[in-house]
C-alpha positions as CSV (number, residue, x, y, z in Angstrom):
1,X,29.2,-27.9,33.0
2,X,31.3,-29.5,30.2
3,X,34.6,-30.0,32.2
4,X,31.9,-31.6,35.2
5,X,30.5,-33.8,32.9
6,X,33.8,-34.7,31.3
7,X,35.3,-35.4,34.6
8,X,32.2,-37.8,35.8
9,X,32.6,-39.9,32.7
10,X,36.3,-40.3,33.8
11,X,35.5,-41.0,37.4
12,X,33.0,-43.3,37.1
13,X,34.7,-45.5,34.4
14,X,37.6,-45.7,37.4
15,X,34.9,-46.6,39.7
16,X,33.1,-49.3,37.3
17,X,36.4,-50.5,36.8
18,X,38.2,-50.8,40.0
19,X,34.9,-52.6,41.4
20,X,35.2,-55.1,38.4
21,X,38.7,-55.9,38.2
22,X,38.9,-56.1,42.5
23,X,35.6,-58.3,42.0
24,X,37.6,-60.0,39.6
25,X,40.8,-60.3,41.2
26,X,39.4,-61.6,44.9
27,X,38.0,-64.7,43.1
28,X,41.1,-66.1,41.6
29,X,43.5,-67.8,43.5
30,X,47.2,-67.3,44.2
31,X,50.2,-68.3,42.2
32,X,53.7,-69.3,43.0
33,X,56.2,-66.0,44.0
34,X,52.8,-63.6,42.4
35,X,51.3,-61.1,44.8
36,X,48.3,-62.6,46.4
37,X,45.3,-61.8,44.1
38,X,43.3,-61.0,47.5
39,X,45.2,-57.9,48.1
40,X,45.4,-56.5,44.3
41,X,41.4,-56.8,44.6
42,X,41.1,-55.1,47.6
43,X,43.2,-52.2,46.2
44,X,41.3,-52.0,43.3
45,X,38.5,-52.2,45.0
46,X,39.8,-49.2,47.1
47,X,40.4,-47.1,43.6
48,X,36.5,-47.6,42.9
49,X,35.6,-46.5,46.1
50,X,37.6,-43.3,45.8
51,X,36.8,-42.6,42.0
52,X,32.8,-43.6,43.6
53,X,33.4,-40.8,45.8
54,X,34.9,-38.1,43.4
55,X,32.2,-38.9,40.6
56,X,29.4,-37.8,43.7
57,X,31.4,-34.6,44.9
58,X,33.6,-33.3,42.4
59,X,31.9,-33.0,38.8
60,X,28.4,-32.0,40.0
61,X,30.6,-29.0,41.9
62,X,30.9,-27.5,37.9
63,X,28.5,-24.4,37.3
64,X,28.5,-22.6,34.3
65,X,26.6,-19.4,34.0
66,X,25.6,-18.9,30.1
67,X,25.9,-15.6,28.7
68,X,22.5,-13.7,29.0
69,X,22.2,-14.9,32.4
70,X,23.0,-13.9,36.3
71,X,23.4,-16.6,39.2
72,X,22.9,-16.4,42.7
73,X,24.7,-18.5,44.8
74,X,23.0,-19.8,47.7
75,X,25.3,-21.2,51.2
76,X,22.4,-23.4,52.4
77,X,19.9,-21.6,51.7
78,X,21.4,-18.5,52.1
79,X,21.7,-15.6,48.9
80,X,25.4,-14.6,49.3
81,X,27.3,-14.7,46.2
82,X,26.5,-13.4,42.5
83,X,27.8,-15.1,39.3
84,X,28.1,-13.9,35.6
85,X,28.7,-15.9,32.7
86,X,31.2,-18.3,33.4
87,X,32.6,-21.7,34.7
88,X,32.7,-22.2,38.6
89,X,33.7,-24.5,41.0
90,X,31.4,-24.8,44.5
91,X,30.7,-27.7,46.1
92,X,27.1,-28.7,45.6
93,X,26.0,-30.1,48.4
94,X,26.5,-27.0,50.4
95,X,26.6,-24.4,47.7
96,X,23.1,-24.1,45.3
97,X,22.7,-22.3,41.7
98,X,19.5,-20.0,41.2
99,X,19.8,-18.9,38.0
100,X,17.9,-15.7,36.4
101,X,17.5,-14.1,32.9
102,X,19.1,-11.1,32.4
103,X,17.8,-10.7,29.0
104,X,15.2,-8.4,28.2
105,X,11.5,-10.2,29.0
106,X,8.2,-10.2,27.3
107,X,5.7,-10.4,29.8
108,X,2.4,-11.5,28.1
109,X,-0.5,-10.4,29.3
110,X,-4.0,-11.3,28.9
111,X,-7.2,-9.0,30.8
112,X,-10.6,-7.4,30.5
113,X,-10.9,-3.9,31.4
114,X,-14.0,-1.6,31.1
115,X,-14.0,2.5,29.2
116,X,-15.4,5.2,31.0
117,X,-18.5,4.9,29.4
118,X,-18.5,1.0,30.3
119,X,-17.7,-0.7,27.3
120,X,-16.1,-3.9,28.1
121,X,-12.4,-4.6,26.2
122,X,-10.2,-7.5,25.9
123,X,-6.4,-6.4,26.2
124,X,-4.0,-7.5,24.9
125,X,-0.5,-6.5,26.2
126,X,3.1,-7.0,26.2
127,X,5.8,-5.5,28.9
128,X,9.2,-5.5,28.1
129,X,11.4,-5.5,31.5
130,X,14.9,-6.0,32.2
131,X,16.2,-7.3,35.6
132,X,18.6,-4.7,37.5
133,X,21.9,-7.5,37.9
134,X,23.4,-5.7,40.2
135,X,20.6,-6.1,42.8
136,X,19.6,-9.7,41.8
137,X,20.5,-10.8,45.5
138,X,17.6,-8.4,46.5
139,X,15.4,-10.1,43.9
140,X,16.4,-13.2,45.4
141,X,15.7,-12.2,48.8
142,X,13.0,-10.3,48.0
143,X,11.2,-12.4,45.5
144,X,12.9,-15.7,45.2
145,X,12.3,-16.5,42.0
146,X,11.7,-14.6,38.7
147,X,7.9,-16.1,38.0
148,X,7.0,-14.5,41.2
149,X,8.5,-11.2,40.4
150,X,6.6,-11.6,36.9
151,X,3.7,-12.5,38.9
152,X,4.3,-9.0,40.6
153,X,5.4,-7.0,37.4
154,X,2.0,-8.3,35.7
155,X,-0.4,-6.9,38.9
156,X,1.2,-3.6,38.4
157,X,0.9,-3.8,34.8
158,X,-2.7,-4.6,34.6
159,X,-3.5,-2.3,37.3
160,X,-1.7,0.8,35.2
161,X,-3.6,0.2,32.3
162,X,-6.8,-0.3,33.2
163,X,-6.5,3.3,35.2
164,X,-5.3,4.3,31.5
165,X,-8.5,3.0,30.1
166,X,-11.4,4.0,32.8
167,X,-10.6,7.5,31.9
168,X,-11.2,7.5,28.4
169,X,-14.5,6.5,26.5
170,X,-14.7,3.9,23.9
171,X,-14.5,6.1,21.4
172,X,-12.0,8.0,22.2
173,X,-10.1,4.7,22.9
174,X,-10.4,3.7,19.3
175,X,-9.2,7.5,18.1
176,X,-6.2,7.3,20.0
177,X,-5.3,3.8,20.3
178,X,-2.0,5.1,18.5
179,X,-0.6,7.1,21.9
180,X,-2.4,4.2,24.3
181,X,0.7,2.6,24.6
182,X,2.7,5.4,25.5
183,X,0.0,6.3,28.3
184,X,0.0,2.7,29.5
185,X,3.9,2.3,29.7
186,X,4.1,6.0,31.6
187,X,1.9,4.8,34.2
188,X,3.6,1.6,34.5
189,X,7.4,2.9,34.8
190,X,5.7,5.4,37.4
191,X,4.2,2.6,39.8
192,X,7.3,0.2,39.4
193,X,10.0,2.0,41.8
194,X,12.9,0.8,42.6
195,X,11.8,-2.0,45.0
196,X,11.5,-4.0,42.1
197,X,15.0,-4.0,41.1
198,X,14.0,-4.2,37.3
199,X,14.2,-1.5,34.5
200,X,10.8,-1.1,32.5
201,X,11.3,-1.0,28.7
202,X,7.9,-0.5,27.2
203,X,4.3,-1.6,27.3
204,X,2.7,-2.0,23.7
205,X,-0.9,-2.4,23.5
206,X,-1.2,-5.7,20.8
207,X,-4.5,-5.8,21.0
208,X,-7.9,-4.1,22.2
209,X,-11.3,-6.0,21.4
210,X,-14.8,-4.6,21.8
211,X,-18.0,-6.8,22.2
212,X,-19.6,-7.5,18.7
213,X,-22.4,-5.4,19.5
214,X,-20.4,-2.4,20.5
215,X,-18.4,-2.8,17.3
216,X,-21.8,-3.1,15.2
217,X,-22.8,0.1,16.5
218,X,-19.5,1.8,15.8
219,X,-19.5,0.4,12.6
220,X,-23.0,1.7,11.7
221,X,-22.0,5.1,13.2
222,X,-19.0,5.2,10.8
223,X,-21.2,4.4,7.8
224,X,-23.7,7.4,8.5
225,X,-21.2,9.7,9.0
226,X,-19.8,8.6,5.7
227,X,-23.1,8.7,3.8
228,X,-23.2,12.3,5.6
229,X,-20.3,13.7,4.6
230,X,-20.7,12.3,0.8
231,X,-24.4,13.9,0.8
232,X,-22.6,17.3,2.0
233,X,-19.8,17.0,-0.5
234,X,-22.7,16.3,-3.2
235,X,-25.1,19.2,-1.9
236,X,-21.8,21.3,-2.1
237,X,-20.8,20.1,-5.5
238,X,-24.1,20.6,-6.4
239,X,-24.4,24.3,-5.1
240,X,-21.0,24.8,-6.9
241,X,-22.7,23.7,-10.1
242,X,-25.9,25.5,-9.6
243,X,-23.9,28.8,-8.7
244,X,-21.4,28.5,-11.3
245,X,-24.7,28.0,-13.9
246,X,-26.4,31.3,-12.5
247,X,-23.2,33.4,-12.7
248,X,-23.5,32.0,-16.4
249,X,-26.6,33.2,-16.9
250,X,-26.0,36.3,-15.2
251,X,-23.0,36.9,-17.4
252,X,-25.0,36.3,-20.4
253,X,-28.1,38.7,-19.1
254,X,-25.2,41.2,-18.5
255,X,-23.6,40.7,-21.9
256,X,-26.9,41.0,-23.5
257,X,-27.8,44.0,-22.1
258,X,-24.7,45.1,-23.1
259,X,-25.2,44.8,-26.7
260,X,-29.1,45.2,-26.2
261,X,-27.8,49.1,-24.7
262,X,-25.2,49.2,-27.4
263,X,-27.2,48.9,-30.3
264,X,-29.9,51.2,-28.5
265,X,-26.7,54.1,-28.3
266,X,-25.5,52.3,-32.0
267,X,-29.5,53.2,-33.7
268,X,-29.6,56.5,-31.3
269,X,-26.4,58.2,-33.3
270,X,-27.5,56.7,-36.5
271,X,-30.5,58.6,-36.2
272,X,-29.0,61.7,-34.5
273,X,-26.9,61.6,-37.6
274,X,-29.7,61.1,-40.2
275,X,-31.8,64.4,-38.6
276,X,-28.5,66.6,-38.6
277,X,-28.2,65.4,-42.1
278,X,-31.5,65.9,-43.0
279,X,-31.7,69.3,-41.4
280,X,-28.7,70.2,-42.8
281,X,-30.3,69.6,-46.4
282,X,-33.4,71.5,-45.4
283,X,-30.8,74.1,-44.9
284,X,-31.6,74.9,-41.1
285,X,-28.3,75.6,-39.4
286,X,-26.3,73.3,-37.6
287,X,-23.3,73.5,-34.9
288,X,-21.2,71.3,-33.8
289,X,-20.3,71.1,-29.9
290,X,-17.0,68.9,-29.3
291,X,-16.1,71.0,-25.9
292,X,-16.5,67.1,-24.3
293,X,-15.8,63.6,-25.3
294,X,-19.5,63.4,-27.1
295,X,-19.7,66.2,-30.0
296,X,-23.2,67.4,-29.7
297,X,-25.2,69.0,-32.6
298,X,-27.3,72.3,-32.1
299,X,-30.0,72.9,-34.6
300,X,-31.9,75.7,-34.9
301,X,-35.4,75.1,-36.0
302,X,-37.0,78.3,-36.2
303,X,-40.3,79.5,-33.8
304,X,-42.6,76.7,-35.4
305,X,-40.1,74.2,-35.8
306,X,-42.3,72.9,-38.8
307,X,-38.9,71.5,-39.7
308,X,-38.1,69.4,-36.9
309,X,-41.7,67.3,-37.1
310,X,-41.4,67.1,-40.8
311,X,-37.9,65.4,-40.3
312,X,-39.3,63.4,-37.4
313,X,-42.0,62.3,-39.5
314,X,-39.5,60.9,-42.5
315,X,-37.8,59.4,-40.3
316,X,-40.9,57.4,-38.9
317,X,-41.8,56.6,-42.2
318,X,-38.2,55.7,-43.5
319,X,-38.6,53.1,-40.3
320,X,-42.0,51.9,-41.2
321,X,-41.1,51.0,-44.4
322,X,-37.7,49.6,-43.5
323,X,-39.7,47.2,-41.2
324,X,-43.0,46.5,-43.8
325,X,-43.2,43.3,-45.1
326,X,-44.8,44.4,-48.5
327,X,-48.6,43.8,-47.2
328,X,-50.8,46.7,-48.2
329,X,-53.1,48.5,-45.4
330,X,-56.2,46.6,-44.5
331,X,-59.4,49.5,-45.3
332,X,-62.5,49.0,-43.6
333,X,-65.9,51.0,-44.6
334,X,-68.9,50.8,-42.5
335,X,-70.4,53.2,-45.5
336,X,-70.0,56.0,-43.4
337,X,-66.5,56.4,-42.6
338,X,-63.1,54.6,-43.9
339,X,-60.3,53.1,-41.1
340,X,-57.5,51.8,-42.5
341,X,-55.1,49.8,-40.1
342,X,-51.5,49.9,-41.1
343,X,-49.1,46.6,-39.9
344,X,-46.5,46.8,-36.9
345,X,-44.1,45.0,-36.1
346,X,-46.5,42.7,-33.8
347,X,-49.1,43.1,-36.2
348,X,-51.1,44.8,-34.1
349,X,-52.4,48.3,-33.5
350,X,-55.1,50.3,-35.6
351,X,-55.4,53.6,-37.3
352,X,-58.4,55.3,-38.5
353,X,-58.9,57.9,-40.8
């Protein structure tokens, strides 16, 4: 295009000035032995004509295809010739340019489509395509121009993806609006064959928009569910707690017990101890089993065993008093009788005598 316009500049500066100096030269009149001024104008006239003529056919024959891009070049009317980037020569009155992007093209698309539960969505959505150059004369044939295979392209496209989105609820839309696009541009590259002499890229989902209402709804539907799953976290922390607390209190039964069994064995030997010692003193006899773990003491009391309840008796009283608190017996007399009630540990109980 450059060397075509350079080359008109050039032409039609001949042509302006031929015109003007033959215009000039047939008005002036003849002097002696000079060439007659009538004949220079017409020849310069002539130069104009020719450079006229040039300027019209010869720099508007230029064609430049720009990188990025693919011509076809049409014989009056007729597709027959592809161009790449570069600079051409073919006469333009016969010979016509169409050029096309070969670039990669966004194809923006704007639709409604409905769920399969019939929400209504606003879409969003961008096709990448690239034209196939080496079967651009088809497209031109076929198509003409690129607009209308665009026009084409975006039927398909919308088509594809609303099949995409009929078969999935609104719901499940929003989960898995992540592999949507994927789905959409599958469907797409699978209804695009080769008659449309283009190579699909991808299809990316930019946008999806539910009605307000819808959206309310989903949006109060997300807030129970998270006001359910925090009351079930806190009735589970809570559980934790109250479980953790019982197991306390079940450890501290069990230790109790423990040491409430322990001291029972603890005051059981001390006083199997004390009435071996006791009967030892009393001079009964006393042996000593340690055939188990547990040495066990045999005593031998005698027919009565007057012994035995005399040493069982101490013993009481040894515990009696280890218990009183220094308060003498109450003594009741009704004048015929005396009861005299000795304290216990609750301070209860009676004895009468």
């Amino acid at each position: 295009m450059a060397i075509g316009v350079i080359l008109g500049i050039v032409l039609i500066v001949f042509t302006v000035g031929g015109f003007l100096l033959g215009g000039v030269l047939l008005c002036r009149r003849p002097r002696n032995g000079a060439t007659p001024p009538k004949t220079a104008g017409i020849a310069s006239v002539v130069v104009g004509a020719v450079a006229l003529v040039l300027f019209l056919l010869v720099p508007f024959s230029f064609h430049t295809v720009e990188a990025g891009e693919v011509a076809v070049v049409k014989h009056l009317g007729q597709a027959r010739n592809v161009r790449t980037a570069g600079t051409y020569f073919d006469f333009w009155i016969t010979e016509k340019y169409v050029i096309y992007d070969a670039k990669v093209q966004d194809l923006s698309i704007f639709t409604q489509a409905y769920s399969q539960d019939a929400q209504t969505m606003d879409i969003e959505m961008t096709v990448q395509y690239q034209i196939d150059t080496s079967k651009v004369l088809e497209i031109a044939n076929t198509y003409g121009s690129l607009d209308i295979l665009n026009s084409r392209i975006e039927s398909v496209a919308v088509d594809a993806m609303k099949t995409v989105m009929s078969g999935r609820t609104a719901e499940r839309i929003i989960q898995e609006r992540a592999d949507l696009s994927k789905s959409v541009t599958d469907t797409i590259m699978a209804r695009i064959d080769s008659s449309y002499y283009v190579n699909v890229k991808t299809a990316v989902l930019t946008d999806i928009g539910f009605t307000d209402a819808y959206e309310a709804a989903v949006e109060a539907q997300m807030i129970a569910e998270r006001e359910k799953e925090a009351a079930i976290i806190k009735a589970e922390q809570e559980l934790e707690v109250a479980q953790r607390m019982a197991q306390a209190r079940l450890e501290e039964a069990q230790g109790e017990a423990n040491a409430q069994k322990a001291l029972s064995e603890a005051e059981a030997y001390s006083a199997s101890i004390k009435i071996v010692e006791l009967a030892r003193t009393l001079g009964y006899e006393v042996t000593e089993n340690d055939a188990s773990e547990t040495i066990v003491y045999d005593i031998q009391w005698g027919e009565d065993n007057t012994g035995k309840e005399l040493i069982l008796d101490y013993l009481k009283c040894i515990e009696y008093l280890a218990k009183w608190d220094g308060k003498l017996p109450t003594v009741v007399s009704d004048g015929t009788g005396i009861m005299i009630t000795l304290p216990t540990d609750a301070d209860n109980g009676t004895a009468g005598a």
